[in-house]
C-alpha positions in Angstrom: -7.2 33.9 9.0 -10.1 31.6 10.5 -8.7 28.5 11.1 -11.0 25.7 9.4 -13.0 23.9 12.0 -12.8 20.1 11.4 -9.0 20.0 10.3 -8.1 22.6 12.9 -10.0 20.3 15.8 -8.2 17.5 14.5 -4.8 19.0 14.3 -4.9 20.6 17.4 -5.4 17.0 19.1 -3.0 15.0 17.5 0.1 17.4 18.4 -1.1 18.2 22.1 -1.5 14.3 22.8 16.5 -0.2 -21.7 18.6 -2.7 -19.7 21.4 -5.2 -19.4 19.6 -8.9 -19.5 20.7 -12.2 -17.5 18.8 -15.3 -17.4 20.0 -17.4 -14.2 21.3 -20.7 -14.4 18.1 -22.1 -13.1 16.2 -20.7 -16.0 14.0 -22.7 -18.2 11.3 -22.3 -20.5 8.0 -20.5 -19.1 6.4 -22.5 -16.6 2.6 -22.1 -16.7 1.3 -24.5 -14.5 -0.2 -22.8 -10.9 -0.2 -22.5 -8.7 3.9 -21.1 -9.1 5.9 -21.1 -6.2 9.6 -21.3 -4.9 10.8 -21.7 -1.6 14.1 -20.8 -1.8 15.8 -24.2 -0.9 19.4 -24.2 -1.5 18.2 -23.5 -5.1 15.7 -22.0 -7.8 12.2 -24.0 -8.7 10.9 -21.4 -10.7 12.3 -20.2 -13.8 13.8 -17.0 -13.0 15.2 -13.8 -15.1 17.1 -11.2 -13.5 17.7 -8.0 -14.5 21.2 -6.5 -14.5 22.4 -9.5 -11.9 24.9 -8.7 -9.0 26.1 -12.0 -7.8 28.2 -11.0 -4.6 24.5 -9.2 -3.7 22.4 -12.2 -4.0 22.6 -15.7 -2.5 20.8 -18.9 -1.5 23.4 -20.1 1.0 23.7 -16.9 3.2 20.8 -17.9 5.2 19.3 -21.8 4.4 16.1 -22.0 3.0 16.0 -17.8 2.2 16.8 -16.0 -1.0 18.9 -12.7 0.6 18.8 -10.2 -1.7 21.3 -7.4 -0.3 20.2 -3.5 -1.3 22.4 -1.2 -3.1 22.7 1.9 -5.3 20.2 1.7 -8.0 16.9 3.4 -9.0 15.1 2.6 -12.1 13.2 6.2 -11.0 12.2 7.5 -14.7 15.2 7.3 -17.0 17.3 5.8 -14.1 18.5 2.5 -15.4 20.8 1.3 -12.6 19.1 -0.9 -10.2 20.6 -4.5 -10.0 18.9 -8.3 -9.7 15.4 -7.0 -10.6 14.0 -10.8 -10.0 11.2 -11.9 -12.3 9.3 -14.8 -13.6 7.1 -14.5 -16.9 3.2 -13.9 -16.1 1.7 -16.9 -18.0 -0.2 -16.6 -20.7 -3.7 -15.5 -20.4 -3.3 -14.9 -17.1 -5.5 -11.3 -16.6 -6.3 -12.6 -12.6 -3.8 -13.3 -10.1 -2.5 -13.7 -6.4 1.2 -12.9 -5.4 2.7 -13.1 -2.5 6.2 -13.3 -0.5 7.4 -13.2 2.9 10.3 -10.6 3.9 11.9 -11.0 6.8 14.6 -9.3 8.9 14.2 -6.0 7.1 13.7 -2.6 8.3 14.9 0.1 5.8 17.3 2.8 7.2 18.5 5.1 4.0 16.2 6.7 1.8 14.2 4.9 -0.8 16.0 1.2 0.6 12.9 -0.6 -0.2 12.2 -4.7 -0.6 9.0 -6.2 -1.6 7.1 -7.3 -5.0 7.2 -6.0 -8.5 5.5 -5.7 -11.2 7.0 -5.7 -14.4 6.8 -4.6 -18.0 10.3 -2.7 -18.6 12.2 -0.3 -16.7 9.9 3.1 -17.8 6.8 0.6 -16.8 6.4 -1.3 -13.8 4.0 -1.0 -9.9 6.3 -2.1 -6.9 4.4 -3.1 -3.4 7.4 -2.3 -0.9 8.5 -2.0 2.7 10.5 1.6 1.8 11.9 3.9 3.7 10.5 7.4 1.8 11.3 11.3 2.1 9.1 11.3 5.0 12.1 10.1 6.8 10.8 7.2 8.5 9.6 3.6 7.0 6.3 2.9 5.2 4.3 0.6 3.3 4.6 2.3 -0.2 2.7 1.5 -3.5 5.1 3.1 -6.6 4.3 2.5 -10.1 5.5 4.3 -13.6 3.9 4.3 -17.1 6.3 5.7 -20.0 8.7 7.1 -17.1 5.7 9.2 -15.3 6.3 8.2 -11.7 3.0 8.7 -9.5 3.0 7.0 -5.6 0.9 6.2 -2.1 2.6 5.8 1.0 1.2 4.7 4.4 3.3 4.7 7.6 2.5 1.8 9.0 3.9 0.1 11.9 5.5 -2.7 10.5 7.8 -5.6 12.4 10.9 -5.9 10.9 11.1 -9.7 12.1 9.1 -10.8 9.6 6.1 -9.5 7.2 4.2 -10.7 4.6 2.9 -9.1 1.1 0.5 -9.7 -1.4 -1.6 -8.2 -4.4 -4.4 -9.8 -5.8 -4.2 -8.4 -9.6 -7.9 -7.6 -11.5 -7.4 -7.1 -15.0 -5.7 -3.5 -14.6 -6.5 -3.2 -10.6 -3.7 -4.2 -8.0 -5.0 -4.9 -5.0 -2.2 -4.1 -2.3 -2.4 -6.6 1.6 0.0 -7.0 4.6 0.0 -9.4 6.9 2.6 -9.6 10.0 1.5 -13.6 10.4 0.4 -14.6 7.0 -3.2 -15.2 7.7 -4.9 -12.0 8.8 -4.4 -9.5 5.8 -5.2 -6.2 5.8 -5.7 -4.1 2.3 -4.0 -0.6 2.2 -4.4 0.7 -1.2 -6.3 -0.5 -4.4 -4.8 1.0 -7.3 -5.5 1.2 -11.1 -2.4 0.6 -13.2 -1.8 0.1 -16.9 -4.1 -2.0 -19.5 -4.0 -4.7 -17.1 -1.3 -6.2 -19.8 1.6 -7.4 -17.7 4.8 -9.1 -18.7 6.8 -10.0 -15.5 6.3 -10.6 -12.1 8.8 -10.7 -9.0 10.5 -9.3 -6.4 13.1 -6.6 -5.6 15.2 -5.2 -2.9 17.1 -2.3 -3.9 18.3 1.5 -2.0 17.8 3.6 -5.4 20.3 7.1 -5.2 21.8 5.6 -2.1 24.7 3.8 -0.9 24.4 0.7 2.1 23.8 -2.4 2.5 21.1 -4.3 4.0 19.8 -7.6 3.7 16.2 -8.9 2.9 15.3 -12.5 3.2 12.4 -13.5 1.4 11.3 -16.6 2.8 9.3 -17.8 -0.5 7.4 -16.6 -4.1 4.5 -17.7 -5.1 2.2 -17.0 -7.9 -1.8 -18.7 -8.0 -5.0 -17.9 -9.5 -7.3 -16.1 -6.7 -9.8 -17.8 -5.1 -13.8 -17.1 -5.6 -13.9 -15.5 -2.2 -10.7 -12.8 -2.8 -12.5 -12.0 -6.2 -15.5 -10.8 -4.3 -13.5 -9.3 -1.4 -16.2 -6.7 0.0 -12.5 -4.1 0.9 -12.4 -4.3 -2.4 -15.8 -3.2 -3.4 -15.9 -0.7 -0.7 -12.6 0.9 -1.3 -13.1 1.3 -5.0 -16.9 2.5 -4.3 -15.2 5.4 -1.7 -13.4 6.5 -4.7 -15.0 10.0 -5.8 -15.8 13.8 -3.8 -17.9 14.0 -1.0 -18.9 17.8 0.8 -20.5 17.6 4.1 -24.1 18.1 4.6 -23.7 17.8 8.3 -21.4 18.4 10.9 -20.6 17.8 14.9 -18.4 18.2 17.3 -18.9 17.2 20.7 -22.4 17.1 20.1 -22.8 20.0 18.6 -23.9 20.7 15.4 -21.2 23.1 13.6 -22.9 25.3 10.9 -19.8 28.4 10.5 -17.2 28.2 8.8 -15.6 27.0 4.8 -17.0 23.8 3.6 -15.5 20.3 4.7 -14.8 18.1 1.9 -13.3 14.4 1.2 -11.8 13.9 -1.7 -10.7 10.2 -2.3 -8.3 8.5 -5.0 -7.4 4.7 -4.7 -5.0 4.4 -1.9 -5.8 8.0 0.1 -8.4 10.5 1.6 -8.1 14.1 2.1 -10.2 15.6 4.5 -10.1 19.8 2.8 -11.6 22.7 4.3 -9.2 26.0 4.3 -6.4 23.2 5.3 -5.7 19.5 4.2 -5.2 16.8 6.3 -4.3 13.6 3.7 -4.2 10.3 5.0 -3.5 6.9 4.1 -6.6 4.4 5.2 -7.9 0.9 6.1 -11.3 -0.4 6.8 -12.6 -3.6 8.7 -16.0 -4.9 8.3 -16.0 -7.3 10.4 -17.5 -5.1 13.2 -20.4 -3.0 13.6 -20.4 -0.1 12.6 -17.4 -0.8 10.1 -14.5 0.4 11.7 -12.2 2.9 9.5 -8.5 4.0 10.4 -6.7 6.8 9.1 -3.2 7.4 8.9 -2.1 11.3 8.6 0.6 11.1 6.4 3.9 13.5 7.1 3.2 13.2 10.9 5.7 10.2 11.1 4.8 6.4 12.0 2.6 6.1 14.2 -0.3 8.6 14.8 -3.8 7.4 13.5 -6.9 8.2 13.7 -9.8 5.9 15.0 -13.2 5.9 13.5 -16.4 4.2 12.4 -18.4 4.7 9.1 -21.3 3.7 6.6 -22.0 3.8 3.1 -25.4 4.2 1.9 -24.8 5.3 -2.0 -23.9 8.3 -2.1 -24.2 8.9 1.3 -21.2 8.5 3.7 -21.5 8.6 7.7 -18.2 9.0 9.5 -17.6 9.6 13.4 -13.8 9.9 14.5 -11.9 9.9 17.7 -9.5 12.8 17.3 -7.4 11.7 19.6 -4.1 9.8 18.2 -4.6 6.2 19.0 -7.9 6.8 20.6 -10.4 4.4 20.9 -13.0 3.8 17.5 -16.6 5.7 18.6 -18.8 2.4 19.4 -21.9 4.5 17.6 -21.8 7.1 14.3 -23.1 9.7 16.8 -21.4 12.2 18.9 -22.8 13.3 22.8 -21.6 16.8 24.2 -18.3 16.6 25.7 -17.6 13.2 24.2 -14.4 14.3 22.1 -16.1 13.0 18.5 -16.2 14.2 15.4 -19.3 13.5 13.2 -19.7 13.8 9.3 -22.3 13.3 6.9 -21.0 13.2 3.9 -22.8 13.0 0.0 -21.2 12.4 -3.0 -20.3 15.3 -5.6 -22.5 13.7 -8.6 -20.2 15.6 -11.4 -17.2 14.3 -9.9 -17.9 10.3 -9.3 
């Protein structure tokens, strides 16, 4: 069988180169002044709930000025119901639009499904974490989980992430989460915008848990807070972009080092929020991010089951329903500085338009 040509070329580069309730001491009545936020102080300043609490697994006094949460066995995976001090402060009312974010630190998940991070809360069937996890893929990601009424659905991206100390956030949109990390707290980079729900939410908070596994490990979160979003996050252009990539896209041109390829199946890109696919007799799925602060726009994919680490540099630009693309193939290659490709020059060039029946 003809191997396809895009995937192939690609390919070929990257491998030769219902629950038990708690309310804490600290509790009080909902607190709806914002912005919300607790830093963890030798005490509470929010008015938190937890589900199913494990004392000798939490503390305040462990390390100053911290809330450690320590993981164990639990999942809440579908009709799971065992994960313990599920953390979470009521969403205020009338509250659609929102910023949360933490800071985790010392935390690098070892044991399948050990994750730590922000939740999202309506019960235990209903609910979208944003988590430092360690996955089936066998090595630790950024993953974006979420159930309605038990069905369980997920994006992954194995990022490269320092266990010293990383931030995250999602700005919330009605029913759309939008998912950032940050390793400082200032630069933030989004990795997956993702529907979820009727944009009715309950609960917010945090979690640190190892689901069907046993061991310990500690995760500090360094603070909580909960604010409205700013004018300028509301019209974040990743946003825009990310949710206007959404949709199929066939190429009407192709060309590798150069040359214009005209043989062999079709190359398609099929993207959902949080992920692209690049199809032709063979998939090659990857988590992405984009930066527009250069030109061209810079785009970076991240082939998922190929562990942490390998990624794909590119640039790109959206014209409607047109989409330019020019990778390096090469793992960890330099971005193209043009969306052109010279003979001999490695690239890999796409022009892409937009399936109209499947927008």
């Amino acid at each position: 069988m003809r191997r396809s040509v895009v995937t192939a070329w690609i390919l070929i580069v990257l491998v030769t180169v219902p629950f038990a309730r708690s309310q804490d001491p600290t509790s009080g009545e909902k607190t709806p002044e914002l912005p919300m936020r607790d830093e963890f102080d030798s005490k509470f300043t929010l008015p938190w709930e937890t589900i199913r609490p494990d004392p000798t697994h939490m503390s305040l006094e462990s390390h100053p000025g911290k809330l450690t949460i320590t993981t164990q066995y639990g999942s809440i995976h579908m009709a799971q119901t065992t994960a313990k001090n599920l953390l979470f402060i009521d969403v205020p009312d009338g509250l659609d639009d929102f910023v949360v974010t933490t800071c985790v630190e010392d935390f690098l998940p070892e044991t399948m499904w050990q994750q730590a991070g922000l939740m999202f809360y309506n019960d235990d069937d209903t609910f979208i974490k944003w988590v430092r996890d360690y996955t089936g893929q066998g090595y630790p990601v950024l993953n974006v989980n979420w159930e309605i009424n038990q069905e369980n659905k997920g994006v992954h991206s194995p990022i490269k992430v320092s266990k010293e100390r990383f931030w995250l956030r999602t700005i919330k949109r009605g029913n759309v989460y939008q998912c950032l990390a940050s390793e400082d707290g200032k630069t933030w980079t989004t990795h997956f915008v993702v529907p979820w729900g009727d944009g009715k939410l309950k609960k917010v908070g945090l979690v640190a848990k190892n689901g069907p596994r046993e061991g310990d490990m500690e995760a500090q979160f360094d603070f909580f807070e909960l604010r409205r979003p700013t004018q300028e996050e509301l019209d974040d252009p990743v946003f825009k972009l990310r949710q206007a990539l959404v949709g199929n896209w066939t190429a009407v041109e192709r060309k590798v080092n150069g040359k214009a390829v005209t043989k062999g199946p079709a190359t398609r890109l099929l993207v959902i929020p949080g992920r692209m696919t690049l199809r032709e007799k063979t998939a090659l799925p990857a988590a992405y991010t984009v930066d527009l602060s250069t030109t061209p726009n810079r785009i970076t994919l991240y082939p998922l089951n190929l562990g942490v680490g390998p990624q794909l540099n590119g640039v790109f630009a959206l014209d409607g329903d047109t989409l330019t693309i020019c990778l390096n193939p090469k793992s960890g290659g330099d971005a193209p500085d043009s969306l052109d490709t010279q003979e001999e020059d490695g690239r890999l060039f796409m022009k892409l338009e937009r399936e109209k029946d499947a927008k």
